[in-house]
C-alpha positions in Angstrom: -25.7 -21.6 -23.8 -24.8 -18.0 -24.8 -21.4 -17.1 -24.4 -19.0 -14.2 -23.5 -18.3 -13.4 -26.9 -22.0 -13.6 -28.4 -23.0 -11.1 -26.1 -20.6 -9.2 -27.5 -21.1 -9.5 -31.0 -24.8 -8.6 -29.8 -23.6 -5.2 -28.3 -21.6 -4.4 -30.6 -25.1 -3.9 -32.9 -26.6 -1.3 -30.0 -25.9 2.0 -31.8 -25.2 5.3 -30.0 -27.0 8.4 -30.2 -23.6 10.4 -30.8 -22.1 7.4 -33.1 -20.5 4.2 -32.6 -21.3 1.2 -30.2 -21.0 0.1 -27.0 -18.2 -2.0 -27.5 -16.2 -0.3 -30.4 -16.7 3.0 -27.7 -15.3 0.5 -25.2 -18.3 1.3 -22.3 -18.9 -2.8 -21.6 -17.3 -3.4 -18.5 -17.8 -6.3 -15.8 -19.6 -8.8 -18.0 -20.2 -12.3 -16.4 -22.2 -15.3 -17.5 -23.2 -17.3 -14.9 -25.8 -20.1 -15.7 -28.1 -18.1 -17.7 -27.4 -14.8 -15.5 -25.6 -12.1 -17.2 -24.4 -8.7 -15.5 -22.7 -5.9 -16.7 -21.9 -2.3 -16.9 -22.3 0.5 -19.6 -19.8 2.8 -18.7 -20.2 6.3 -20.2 -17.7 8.6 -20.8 -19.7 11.5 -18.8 -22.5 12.4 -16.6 -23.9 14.2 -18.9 -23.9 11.5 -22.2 -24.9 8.8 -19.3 -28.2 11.1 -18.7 -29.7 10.8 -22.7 -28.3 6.9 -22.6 -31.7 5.0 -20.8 -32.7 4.0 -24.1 -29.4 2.4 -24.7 -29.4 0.6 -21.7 -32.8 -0.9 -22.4 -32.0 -1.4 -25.7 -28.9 -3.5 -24.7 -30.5 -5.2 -21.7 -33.2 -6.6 -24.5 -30.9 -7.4 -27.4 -28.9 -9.9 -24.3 -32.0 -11.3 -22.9 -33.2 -12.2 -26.6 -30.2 -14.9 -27.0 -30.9 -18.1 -26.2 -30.3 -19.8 -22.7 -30.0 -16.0 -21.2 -32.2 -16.6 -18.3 -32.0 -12.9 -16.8 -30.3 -10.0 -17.5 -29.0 -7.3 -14.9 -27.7 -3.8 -16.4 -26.3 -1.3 -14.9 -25.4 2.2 -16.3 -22.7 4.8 -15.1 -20.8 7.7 -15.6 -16.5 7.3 -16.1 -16.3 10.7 -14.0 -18.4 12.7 -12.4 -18.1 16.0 -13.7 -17.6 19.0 -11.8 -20.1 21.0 -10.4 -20.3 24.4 -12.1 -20.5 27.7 -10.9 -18.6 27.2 -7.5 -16.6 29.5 -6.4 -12.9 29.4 -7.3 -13.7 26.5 -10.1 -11.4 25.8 -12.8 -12.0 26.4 -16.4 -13.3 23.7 -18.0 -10.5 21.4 -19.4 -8.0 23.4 -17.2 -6.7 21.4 -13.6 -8.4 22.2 -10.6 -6.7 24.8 -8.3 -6.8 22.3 -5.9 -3.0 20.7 -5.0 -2.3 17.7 -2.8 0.6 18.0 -0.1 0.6 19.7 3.3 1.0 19.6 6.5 -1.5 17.8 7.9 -4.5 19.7 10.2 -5.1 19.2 13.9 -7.5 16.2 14.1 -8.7 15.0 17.9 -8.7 10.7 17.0 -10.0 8.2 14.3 -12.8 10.0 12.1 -15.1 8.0 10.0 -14.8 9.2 6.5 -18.8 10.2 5.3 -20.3 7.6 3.6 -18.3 5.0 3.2 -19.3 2.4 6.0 -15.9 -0.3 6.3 -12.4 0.5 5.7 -9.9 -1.8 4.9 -6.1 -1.6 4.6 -4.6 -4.0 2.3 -1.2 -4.0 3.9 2.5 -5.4 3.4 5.8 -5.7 5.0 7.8 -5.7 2.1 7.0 -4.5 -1.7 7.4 -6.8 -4.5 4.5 -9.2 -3.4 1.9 -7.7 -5.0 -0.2 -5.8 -3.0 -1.4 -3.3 -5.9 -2.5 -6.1 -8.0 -4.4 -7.8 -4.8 -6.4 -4.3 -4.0 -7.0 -3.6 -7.5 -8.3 -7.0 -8.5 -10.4 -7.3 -4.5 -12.1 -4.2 -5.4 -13.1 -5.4 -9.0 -14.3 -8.7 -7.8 -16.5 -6.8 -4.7 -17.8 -4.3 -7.1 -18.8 -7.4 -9.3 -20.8 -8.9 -6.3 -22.7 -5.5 -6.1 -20.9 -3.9 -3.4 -20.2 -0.5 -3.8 -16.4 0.0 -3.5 -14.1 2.8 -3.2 -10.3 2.2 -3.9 -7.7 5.3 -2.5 -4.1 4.3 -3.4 -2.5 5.6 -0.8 1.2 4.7 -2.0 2.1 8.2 -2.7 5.9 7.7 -3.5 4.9 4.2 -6.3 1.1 5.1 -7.0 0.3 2.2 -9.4 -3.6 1.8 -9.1 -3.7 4.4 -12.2 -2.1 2.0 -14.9 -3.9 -1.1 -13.2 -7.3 0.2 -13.3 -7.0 1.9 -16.4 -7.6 5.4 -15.5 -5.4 8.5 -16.3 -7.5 11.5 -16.4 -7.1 14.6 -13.6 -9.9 14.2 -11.0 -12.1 17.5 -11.3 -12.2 20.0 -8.2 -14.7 22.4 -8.5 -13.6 24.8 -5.8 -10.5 24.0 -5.2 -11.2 22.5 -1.9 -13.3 19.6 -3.0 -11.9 16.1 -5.1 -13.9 14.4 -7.5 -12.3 11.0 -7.6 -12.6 8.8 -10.8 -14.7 5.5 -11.7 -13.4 2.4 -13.7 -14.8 -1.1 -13.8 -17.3 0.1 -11.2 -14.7 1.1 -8.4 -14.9 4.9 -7.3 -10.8 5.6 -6.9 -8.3 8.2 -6.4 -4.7 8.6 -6.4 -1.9 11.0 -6.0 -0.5 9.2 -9.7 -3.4 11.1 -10.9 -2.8 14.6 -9.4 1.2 14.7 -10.3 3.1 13.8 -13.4 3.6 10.0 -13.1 7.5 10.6 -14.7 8.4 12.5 -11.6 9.1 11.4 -8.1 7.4 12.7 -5.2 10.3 13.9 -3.0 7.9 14.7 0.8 8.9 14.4 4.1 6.8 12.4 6.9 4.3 15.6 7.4 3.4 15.8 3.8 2.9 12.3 3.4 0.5 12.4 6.5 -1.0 15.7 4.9 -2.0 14.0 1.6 -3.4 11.0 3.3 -5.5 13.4 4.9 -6.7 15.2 1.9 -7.8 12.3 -0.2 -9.6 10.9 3.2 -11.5 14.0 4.4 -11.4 15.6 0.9 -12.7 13.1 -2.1 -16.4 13.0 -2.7 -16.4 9.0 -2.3 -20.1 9.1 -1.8 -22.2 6.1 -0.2 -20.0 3.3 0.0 -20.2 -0.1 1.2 -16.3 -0.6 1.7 -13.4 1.7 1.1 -9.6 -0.8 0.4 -6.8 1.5 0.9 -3.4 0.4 -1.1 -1.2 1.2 1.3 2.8 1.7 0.7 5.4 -1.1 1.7 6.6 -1.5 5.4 5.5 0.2 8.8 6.0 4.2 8.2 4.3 7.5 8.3 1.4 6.4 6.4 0.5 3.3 7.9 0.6 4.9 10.6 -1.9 7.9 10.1 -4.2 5.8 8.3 -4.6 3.7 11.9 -4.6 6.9 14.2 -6.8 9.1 12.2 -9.4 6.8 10.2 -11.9 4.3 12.0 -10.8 1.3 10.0 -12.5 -1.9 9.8 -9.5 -3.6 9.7 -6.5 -4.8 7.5 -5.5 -7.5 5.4 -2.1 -8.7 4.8 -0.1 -9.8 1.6 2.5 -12.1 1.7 4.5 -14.5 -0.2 5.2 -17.8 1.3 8.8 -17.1 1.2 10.7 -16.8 4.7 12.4 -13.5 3.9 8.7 -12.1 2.7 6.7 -13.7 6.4 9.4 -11.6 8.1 8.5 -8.8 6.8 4.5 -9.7 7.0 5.1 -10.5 10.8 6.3 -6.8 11.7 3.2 -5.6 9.2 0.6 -7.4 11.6 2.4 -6.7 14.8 2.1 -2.3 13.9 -1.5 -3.6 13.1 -1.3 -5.0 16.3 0.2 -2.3 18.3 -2.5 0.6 16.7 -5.2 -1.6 17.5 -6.1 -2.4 14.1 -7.5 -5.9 13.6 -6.0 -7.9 11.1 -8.9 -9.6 9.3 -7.1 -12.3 7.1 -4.0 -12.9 5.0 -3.9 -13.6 1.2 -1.2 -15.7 0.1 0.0 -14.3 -3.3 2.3 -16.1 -5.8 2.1 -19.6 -4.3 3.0 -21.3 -7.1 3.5 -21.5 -10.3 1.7 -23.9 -13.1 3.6 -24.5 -16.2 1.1 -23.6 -19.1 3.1 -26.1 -21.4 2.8 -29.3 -19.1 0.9 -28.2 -15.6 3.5 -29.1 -13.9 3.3 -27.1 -9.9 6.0 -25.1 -8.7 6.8 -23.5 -5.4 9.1 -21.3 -6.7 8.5 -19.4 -3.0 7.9 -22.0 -1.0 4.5 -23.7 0.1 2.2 -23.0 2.8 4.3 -20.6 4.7 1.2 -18.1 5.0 -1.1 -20.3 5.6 1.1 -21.3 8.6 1.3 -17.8 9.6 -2.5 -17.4 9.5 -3.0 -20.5 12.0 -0.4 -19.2 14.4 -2.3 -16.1 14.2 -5.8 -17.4 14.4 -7.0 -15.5 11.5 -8.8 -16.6 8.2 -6.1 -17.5 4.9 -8.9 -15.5 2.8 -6.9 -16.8 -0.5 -4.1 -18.6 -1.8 -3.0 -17.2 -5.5 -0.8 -18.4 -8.3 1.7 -17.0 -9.9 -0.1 -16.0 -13.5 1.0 -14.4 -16.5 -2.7 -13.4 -17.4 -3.2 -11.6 -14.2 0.1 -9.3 -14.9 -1.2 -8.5 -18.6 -4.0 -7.5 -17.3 -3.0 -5.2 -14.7 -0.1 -4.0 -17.4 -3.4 -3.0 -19.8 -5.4 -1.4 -17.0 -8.2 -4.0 -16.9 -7.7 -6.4 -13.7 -8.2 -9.7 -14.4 -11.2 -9.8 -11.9 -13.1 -8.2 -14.7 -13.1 -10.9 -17.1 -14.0 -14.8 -16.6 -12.0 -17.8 -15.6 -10.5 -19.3 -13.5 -8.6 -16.3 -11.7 -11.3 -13.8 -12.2 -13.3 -16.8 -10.2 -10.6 -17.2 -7.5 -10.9 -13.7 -7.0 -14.6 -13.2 -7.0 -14.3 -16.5 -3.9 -11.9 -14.2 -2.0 -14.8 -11.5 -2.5 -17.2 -13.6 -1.1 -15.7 -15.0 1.6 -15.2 -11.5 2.9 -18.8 -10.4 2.2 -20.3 -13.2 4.0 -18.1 -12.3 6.8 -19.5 -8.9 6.9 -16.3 -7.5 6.1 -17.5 -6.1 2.4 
C-alpha cells in the first residue's frame, strides 16, 4: 500500500512551469491516505499562477493514481490569496497596505444579521484562557475542510490573535477599495484576523466600542464567500465581544472548551450560562488536555483531573463532541503554523472524528 511519503517522493517529480516542484515550492497541503483513497490540495501562491496550473494538477493527480494500491485520487487546486481586484476606486498600490483600517465605533445595526454566504456560525468559546481554545478552532477547521466542507475561520481575539502563527499565514489581507477585506486561505480554511492587519509586537490598547467595531468589520466586511460553516475564535471570558458576536450575528450556536480541572469548569459554567442568557445554543463541549500519555512508557495521567467535562456535558444534556490529550505533536504543530489536523495519525484522526460527529449532526 502506497504511503504518505511515496506520494511525496512522486510530487516532488511534478515540475512547475515557473521552476521548482510541488513540494520543494511547499503547495501540497491536506494529504490523506485512506484505504487506497488519497486527497489533497495544491495550494498556489496566487490567483493568477493557480489559473496556468490545470496541467499540473492533472499531471499530479496521474503520477498519484499510477502507484500501486492508490485506488482513487481526489485533487483539488487553490489560490493562497485571492488577489485584489484592480482598478477600484481608492485601491492600494500593488505591494503597498490597503487603505482600509480596522477599529471603530461600531454602526447602528437593528438585530442578528446573517453574514452573506456563509450558512452556520459557530463560536468556539471559553471561560478562562489557557485551555486551548486557538488550537481547538484552528485544528476543527482543518479537519472540516478535510471532510470537504467549506470553512471560514475569523479570530476574533483581537487583544491575543493567535490563529496567524497556527495556521501559518502572515501576509496583509488585500483591500481593494478600502472598504472591502480580502481574507486569506491556508490548509483550505478561508481566515482573517486582526494579527494580520496590526503589527503582532504591539498591543492593541481599545476600549469596549472598538472591540465591538472590529467585530463588526471583519463580519460585514471580509469577502468570506460561500461557506458551509464560519468557527469564530473568540477571546477568554464573557465581555464585549462575546457579547456582540450573539446580539448581532445569527449564530448557529457555540461550543465550549474546557479542561477537566475544577477551577477551569468554573469558568466554562459562566461561558454556557452568557450563552444561555443571549439565547445562543450551546452545541457540545470538547474536553481538551485530559490526559497525558508518557511517550517513554504509556503510562496515563490526569494531570487535570478526569471526566469533569464530560460530567458537565451530562448535567447539561449536551453532546461531549471530544475528549483530547495533552500532546506535544499537536503544540509543534501549531508552533510551525501547520495544525496537526493536517497531517495523519492518531490526533489528526481524533480530530477529523470530532469533525464528523458535527457534520452528521448538521452542525458543519
Amino acid at each position: 500500500m502506497t504511503n504518505r511519503d511515496q506520494i511525496l517522493s512522486t510530487l516532488a517529480r511534478v515540475l512547475l512551469p515557473d521552476g521548482g516542484d510541488l513540494v520543494s515550492r511547499d503547495m501540497v497541503r491536506a494529504l490523506s491516505v485512506e484505504g487506497g483513497q488519497v486527497r489533497f490540495v495544491i495550494e498556489a501562491e496566487s490567483p493568477a499562477q493557480a489559473r496556468g496550473m490545470d496541467q499540473v494538477r492533472a499531471t499530479a493527480e496521474a503520477a498519484v493514481r499510477a502507484l500501486p494500491g492508490v485506488a482513487g485520487v481526489s485533487v483539488v487546486l487553490t489560490a493562497h490569496a485571492p488577489a485584489a481586484r484592480g482598478g477600484a476606486p481608492g485601491a492600494a498600490p500593488a505591494g503597498q497596505p490597503p487603505t482600509l483600517t480596522i477599529g471603530r465605533h461600531p454602526t447602528p445595526q437593528a438585530g442578528p444579521a446573517p453574514v452573506p454566504g456563509v450558512q452556520r456560525i459557530l463560536a468556539i468559546g471559553s471561560g478562562k484562557g489557557g485551555v486551548g481554545k486557538s488550537t481547538v478552532t484552528s485544528n476543527l477547521a482543518v479537519a472540516l475542510a478535510r471532510e470537504g466542507r467549506r470553512v471560514g475561520l475569523l479570530d476574533a481575539d483581537i487583544h491575543g490573535p493567535s490563529q496567524p502563527r497556527m495556521m501559518g499565514v502572515s501576509k496583509r489581507p488585500a483591500s481593494p477599495d478600502g472598504k472591502t477585506i480580502i481574507p486569506l486561505r491556508a490548509h483550505g480554511v478561508t481566515m482573517m484576523s486582526i494579527g494580520l492587519m496590526v503589527d503582532p509586537d504591539k498591543a492593541v490598547v481599545w476600549r469596549g466600542p472598538m472591540l465591538m467595531g472590529a467585530l463588526q468589520q471583519m463580519l460585514g466586511q471580509v469577502e468570506w464567500g460561500p461557506l458551509d460553516v464560519l468557527l469564530v475564535d473568540l477571546p477568554p471570558g464573557t465581555g464585549d465581544v462575546q457579547l456582540s458576536l450573539c446580539q448581532k450575528t445569527d449564530l448557529t450556536g457555540a461550543i465550549i472548551v474546557s479542561t477537566p480541572q475544577d477551577v477551569a469548569l468554573i469558568d466554562a459554567r459562566k461561558a454556557i450560562d452568557m450563552f444561555n442568557t443571549l439565547k445562543t445554543p450551546v452545541i457540545g463541549l470538547i474536553e481538551n488536555m485530559s490526559l497525558f500519555i508518557c511517550p517513554n512508557c504509556g503510562h496515563e495521567s490526569h494531570i487535570f483531573g478526569h471526566g469533569g467535562v464530560a460530567a458537565e456535558a451530562a448535567a447539561l444534556g449536551v453532546p461531549l463532541l471530544g475528549t483530547l490529550p495533552i500532546d506535544l505533536e499537536t503544540r509543534l504543530a501549531g508552533d510551525a503554523g501547520t495544525p496537526v489536523a493536517a497531517g495523519e495519525g492518531p490526533m489528526a484522526a481524533a480530530w477529523r472524528q470530532i469533525a464528523r460527529g458535527l457534520i452528521a449532526g448538521g452542525m458543519a
